[in-house]
N, C-alpha and C positions, 0 to 999 in steps of 0.2 A: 657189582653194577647196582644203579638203583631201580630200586622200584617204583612203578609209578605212582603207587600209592606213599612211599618216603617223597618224593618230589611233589607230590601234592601236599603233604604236611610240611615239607618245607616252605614253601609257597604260603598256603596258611601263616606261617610263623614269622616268616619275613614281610609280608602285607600287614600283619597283626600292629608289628612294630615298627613300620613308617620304613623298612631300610629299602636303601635303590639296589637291587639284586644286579641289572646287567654290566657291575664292575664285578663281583662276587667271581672267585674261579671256583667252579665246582668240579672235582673229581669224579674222574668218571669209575668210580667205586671204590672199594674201601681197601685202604693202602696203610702202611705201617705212617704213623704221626710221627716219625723223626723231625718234620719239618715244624710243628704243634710249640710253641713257648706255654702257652696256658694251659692248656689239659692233658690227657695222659696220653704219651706217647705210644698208644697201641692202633690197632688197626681203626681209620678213619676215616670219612668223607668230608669232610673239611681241609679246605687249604689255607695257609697262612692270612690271604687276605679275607676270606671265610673268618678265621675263627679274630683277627684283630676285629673285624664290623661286629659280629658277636660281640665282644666284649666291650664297644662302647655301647651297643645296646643295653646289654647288663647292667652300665652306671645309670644309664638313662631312665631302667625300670627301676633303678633303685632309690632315685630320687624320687621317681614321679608315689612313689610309694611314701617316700619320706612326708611328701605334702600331701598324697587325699588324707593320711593319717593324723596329721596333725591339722589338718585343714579346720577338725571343730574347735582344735584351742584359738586358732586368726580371726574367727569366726567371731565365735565368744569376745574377746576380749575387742574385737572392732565394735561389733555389735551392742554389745554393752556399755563400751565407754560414749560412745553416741548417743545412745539411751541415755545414762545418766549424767553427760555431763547438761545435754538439752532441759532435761528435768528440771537440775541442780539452777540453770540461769535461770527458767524460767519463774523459780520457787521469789530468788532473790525482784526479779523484775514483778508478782504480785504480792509480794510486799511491800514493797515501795507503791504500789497503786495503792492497794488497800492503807494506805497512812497517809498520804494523799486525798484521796475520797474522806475518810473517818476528819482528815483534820480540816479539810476545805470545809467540809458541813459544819463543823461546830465553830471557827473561830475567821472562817470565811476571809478579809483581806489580811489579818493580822496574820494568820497561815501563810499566803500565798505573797506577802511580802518579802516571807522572811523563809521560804520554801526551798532555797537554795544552800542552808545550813543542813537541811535532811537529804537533798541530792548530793550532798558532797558527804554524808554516810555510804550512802547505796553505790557511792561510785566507786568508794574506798573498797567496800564488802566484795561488790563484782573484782576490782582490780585482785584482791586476796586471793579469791577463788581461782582467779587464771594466772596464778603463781605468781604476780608478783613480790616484793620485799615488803612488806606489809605486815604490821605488829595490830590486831586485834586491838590487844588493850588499850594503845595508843589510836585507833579508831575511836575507837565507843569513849576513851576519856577525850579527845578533844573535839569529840561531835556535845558531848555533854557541857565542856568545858566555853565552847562557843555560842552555845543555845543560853548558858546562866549570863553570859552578859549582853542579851538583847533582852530578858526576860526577867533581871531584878527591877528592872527601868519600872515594868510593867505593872509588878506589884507595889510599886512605891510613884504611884507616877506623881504625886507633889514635887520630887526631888529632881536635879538636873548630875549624872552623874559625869564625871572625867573618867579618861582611859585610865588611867593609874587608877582610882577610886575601883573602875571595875576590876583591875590586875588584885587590887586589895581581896575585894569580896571571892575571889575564885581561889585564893590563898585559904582562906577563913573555912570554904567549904567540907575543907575535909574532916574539921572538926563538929563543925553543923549539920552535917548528913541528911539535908532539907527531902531528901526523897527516900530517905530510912535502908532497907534494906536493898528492895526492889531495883537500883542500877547496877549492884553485885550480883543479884541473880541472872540480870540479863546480859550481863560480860559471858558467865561462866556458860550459860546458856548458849548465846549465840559463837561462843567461843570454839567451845569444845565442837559442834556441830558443822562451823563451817570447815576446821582443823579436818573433822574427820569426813568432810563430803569431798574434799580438795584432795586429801591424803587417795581417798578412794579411786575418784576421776584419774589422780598422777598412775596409780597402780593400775589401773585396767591399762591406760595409756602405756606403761612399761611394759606389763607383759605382751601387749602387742607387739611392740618393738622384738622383745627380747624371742619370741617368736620366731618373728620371719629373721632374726640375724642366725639362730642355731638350726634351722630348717634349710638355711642359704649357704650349704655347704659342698664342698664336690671331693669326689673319691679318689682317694690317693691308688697307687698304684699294684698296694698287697691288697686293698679292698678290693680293689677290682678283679683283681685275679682272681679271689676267691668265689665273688660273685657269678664272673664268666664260668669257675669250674662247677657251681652246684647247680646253674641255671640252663646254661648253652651246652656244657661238653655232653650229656645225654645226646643231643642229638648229634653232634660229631659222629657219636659213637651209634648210631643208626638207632638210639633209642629216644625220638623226641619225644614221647608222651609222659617218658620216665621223670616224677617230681623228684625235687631234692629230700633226704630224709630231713626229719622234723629237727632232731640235733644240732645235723649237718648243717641247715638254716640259722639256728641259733648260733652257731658258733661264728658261722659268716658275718651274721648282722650285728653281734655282740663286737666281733673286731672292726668293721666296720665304724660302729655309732659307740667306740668307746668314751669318749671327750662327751657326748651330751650325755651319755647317763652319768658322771662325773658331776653334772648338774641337780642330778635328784635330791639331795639333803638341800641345798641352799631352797632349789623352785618349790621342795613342802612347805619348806616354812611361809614363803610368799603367798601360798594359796591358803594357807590354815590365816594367817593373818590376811588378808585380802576377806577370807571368810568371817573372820572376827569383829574385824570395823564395819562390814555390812550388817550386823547384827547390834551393832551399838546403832547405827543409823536408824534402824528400824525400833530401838528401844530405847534408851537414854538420852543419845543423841540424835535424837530425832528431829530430822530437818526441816521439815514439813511444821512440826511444833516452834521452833526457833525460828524461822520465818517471818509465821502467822504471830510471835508471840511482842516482836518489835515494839511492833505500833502498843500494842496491846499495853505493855509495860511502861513505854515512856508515857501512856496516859494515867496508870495505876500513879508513875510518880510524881508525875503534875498535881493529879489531886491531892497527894499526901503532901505535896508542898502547898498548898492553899487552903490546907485546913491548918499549917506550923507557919502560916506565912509571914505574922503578924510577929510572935517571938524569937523566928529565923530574923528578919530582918532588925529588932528590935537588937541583938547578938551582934549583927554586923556592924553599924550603927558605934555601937561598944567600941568594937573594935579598929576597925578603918577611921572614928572618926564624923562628925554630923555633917549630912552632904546640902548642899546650894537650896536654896527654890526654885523650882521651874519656875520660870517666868506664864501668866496666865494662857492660859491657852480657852480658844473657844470649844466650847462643847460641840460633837458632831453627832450627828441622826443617830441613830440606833441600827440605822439601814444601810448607812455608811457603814458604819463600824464592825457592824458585825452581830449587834448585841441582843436580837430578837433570835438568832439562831438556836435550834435546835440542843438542848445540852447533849454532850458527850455519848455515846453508844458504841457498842462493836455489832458486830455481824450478830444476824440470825442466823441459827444452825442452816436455816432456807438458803439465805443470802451469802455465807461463807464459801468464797474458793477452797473446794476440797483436794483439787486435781492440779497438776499442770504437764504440761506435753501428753494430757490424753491421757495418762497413768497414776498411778498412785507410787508413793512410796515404799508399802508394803510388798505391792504385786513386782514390782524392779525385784527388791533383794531377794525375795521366794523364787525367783526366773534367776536372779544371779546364785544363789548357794545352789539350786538343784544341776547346774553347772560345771560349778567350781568341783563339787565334789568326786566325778569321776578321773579329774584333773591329778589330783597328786599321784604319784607312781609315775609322772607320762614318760619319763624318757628312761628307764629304766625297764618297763614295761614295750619299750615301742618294738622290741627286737622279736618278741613271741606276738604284737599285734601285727608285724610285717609275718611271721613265720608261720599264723595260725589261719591265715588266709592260703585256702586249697591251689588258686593261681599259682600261689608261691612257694609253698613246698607240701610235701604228703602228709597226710595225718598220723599224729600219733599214734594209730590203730594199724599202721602200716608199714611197721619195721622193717619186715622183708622183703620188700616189693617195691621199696623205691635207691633212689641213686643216691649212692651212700662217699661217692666223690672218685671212684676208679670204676665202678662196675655196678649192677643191681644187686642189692644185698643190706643188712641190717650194717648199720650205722656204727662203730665200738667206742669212739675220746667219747671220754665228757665230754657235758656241757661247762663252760669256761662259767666264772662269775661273772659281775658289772662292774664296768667302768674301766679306767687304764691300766691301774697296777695286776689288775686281773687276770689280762691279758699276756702275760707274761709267756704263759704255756697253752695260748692259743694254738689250735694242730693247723686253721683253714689261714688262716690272714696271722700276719709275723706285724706285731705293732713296736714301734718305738718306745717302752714305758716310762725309760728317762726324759723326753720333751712333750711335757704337757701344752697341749696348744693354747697358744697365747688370747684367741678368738673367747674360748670356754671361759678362760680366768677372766676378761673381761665379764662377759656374763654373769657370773659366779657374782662378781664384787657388783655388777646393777642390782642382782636380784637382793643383794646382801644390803645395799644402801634402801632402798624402797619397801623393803619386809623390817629396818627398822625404821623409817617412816610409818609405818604402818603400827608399828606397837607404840609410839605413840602417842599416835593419833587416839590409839585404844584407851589411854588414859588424859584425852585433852589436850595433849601436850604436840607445839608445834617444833619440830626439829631445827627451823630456821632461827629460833628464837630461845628454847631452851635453858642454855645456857646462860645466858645473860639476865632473864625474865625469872628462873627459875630462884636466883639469886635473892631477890626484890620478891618472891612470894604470889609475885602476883602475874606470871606471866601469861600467854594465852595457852587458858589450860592451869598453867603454875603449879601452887598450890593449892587450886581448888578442886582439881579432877577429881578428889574424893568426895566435893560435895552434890547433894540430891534434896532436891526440893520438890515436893508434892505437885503442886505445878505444873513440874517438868518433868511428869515421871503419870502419861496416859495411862497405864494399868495394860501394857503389853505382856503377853505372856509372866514368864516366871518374875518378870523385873517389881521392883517395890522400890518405895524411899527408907534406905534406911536411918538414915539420920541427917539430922542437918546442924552442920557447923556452927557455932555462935559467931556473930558478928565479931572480928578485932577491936581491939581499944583502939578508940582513933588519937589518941593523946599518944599513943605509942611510936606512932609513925612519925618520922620527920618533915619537915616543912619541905615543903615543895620549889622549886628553882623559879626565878623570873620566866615568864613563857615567851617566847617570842607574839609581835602584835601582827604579825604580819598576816592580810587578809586572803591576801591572792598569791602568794610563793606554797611551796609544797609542805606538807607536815609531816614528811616522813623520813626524815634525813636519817638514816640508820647513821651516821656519822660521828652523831652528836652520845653517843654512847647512852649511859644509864642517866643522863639528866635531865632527857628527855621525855622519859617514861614516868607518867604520873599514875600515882594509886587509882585503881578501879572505883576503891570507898570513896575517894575525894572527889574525880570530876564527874562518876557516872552520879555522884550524889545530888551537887550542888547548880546542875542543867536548869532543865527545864521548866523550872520554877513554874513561871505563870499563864504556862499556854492555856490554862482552863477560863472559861470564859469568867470574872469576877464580878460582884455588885459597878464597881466602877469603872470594866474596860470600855465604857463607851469613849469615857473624854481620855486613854491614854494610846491609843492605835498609833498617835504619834512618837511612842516613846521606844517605841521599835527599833534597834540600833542597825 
């Protein structure tokens, strides 16, 4: 018969877990379980429809378990890619202000005429960042490549130039190198950094995914049994308070969540690299530096073109051939033009955006590694984090005193290994070892594609592009990911410049393809293969010529193309 005090723990235990009792038949005492499929057919207080509601409760606490446990990885990886991809737009949208502001002040309408040449950088840059097809090198060579022919006008404004004339001079450029080193540092620069802020955002973004797909699983029909007998058949058996032995748990949960520890080798590598590009973001390729350093650099090269401006052009000239006379133009104000304005300056340390979205760069990647780091091991691990919690089974300390799967008493199988093959000579749960689920291998090849996205990114290099860039030397990333420039290199921890590459023979390089004139169709036809793609030396070189304000840009504001 039962006792009042077993139907009060029954009670308890059925209200605990949400089940409707008055379908439940209860036994009016304890009777031999011939009638029992899941637990052991001895003397029992459970009846068939007893012990079947048991045992969908069982899946139910074993899922709900699957997710508070994993709930910090959903967490994390929601939480953070929020964080940083908000950051990461925000970095690119005050930099485009800040070169905006620096150029309005010094060159005033000659800027702001021709301002839509630097909005169609930042449009490119954002498009990149949010995955689209988008080649870096090919940005920054034909942001450069567009700007040298509104801006040779500028420094020759006697001359009246033709489209051809100017197809010429942007030919010529790569041999002229009118802005010396300074447009190759800011490819590799902005290169490498948006490569690996993009690479980053994509990866939090995946392991969110890849999360809630291996956590959104349901229990086949030998887990379940297992589950109902270490969990429910105690109290069948008039002993509900009795925990499962610690083992006993492990052996459940291991067959159970065989297929995601299966996952452990690939999800380390994803987190140690997730780890690694957070750490070049915060040191080498540093985003926040790349940025802030845009504006900064196309004005280094403006000036170095207007101090060479005289025998750069003199060269061209040479070469293209002696261009027209402008026909006389009237001289305008100074007020008009621009030409009282301010010279050139960047920020005050005062005046510099340090921040954006409220955060720093630094304080993100120290909140993301301290993270990541308890992260590896997780599904491998997840079997002893469901088994080490007292709700769920007894402690280690308590061999002989809990339910060992027939009766109260010490535990004897092993503990099984990890993962499916492992499983083989499981004693609690009988797995299949020959059909690996098709759900996991999926998984398996995300985390496999994005952890090599992720290496990399660690060397600059963009996987979209890779191949074909890599070829040419100069792809995003290319062969420059070995180079470091003082510069670009704050003095973060252990990081240092160690060397910096010598510039290429530009005589080396081949002449470059007619470009297309077109002002308003798209410039990124991935279509058009490698003849597209112009050397970083050649268009980031031969740009922005003369945006600094000169002895004579009063009378040339008109020569702006």
């Amino acid at each position: 018969m039962f006792t009042p005090l077993l139907l009060l723990l029954l009670a308890v235990v059925f209200s605990t877990h949400v089940i409707n009792p008055p379908n439940l038949a209860f036994s009016s005492g304890l009777a031999l379980g011939e009638h029992l499929r899941l637990c052991p057919q001895d003397y029992t207080c459970c009846s068939s429809q007893m012990e079947e509601t048991l045992a969908l409760q069982s899946e139910r606490d074993f899922l709900k378990a699957i997710e508070d446990n994993s709930q910090f990885l959903l967490t994390t990886f929601t939480q953070r890619h929020r964080r940083f991809d908000e950051f990461f737009r925000e970095l690119i949208d005050l930099s485009e202000k800040s070169m905006n502001q620096m150029f309005t002040k010094t060159y005033g309408r000659l800027f702001t005429q021709n301002a839509h040449v630097f909005q169609e950088l930042f449009v490119e840059l954002r498009r990149y960042y949010s995955g689209g097809s988008v080649s870096l090198t090919e940005v920054l060579s034909d942001f450069w490549s567009r700007l040298v022919e509104r801006v040779f006008s500028l420094v020759n404004p006697q001359y009246q130039f033709s489209e051809d004339y100017l197809e010429c001079v942007s030919k010529h450029a790569e041999q002229l190198q009118p802005f010396g080193d300074v447009p190759r540092k800011l490819r590799v620069q902005v290169s490498r950094a948006f490569i690996a802020a993009r690479a980053l955002s994509q990866g939090l973004a995946t392991g969110r995914d890849i999360v809630n797909k291996a956590t959104k699983l349901t229990a086949d029909s030998e887990c379940v049994r297992g589950l109902m007998r270490q969990w429910y058949c105690p109290l069948c058996r008039g002993m509900p308070s009795l925990r499962p032995c610690h083992s006993l748990c492990l052996n459940v949960m291991k067959g159970c969540l065989a297929n995601q520890a299966d996952l452990d080798t690939e999800w380390n590598n994803f987190i140690d690299a997730l780890y690694q590009v957070s750490e070049k973001l915060e040191g080498p390729f540093n985003m926040e530096l790349a940025a802030d350093s845009i504006s900064v650099k196309v004005s280094e090269a403006i000036m170095h073109m207007q101090e060479n401006s005289v025998g750069i052009s003199s060269k061209v000239f040479q070469g293209c051939g002696n261009p027209r006379p402008a026909p006389a133009r009237s001289k305008r104000s100074p007020k008009e033009s621009g030409g009282n304005r301010r010279p050139f300056r960047t920020y005050t340390p005062e005046e510099k955006p340090t921040t954006a979205a409220g955060t720093n760069l630094d304080r993100l990647v120290t909140e993301l590694k301290e993270r990541l780091r308890p992260m590896r091991g997780f599904w491998v691990s997840l079997p002893h984090t469901i088994c080490n919690d007292e709700k769920m089974a007894a402690d280690v300390t308590n061999e002989d005193r809990c339910w060992n799967g027939q009766t109260r008493g010490r535990y004897l199988p092993d503990v099984t290994g990890d993962g499916l093959v492992s499983q083989i000579n499981n004693p609690e749960v009988e797995v299949d070892i020959a059909r690996p689920d098709v759900r996991t291998r999926q998984l398996i090849m995300e985390l496999r594609v994005v952890t090599n996205k992720l290496r990399h990114a660690q060397s600059g290099q963009d996987t979209d592009f890779v191949d074909s860039e890599c070829e040419e030397g100069s792809g995003s990333g290319g062969s420059d990911h070995g180079e470091r420039y003082n510069d670009d290199w704050p003095g973060y921890g252990p990081y240092s410049p160690p060397y910096s590459k010598p510039p290429r023979n530009p005589a080396s390089n081949p002449a470059k393809p007619p470009r297309s004139r077109d002002r308003n169709g798209s410039k990124w036809n991935r279509n058009n293969g490698h003849g597209r793609v112009r050397s970083a030396a050649s268009l980031l070189s031969f740009s922005l010529v003369p945006l600094l304000s000169l002895p004579f840009m009063v009378t040339v504001a008109p020569m702006w193309r």
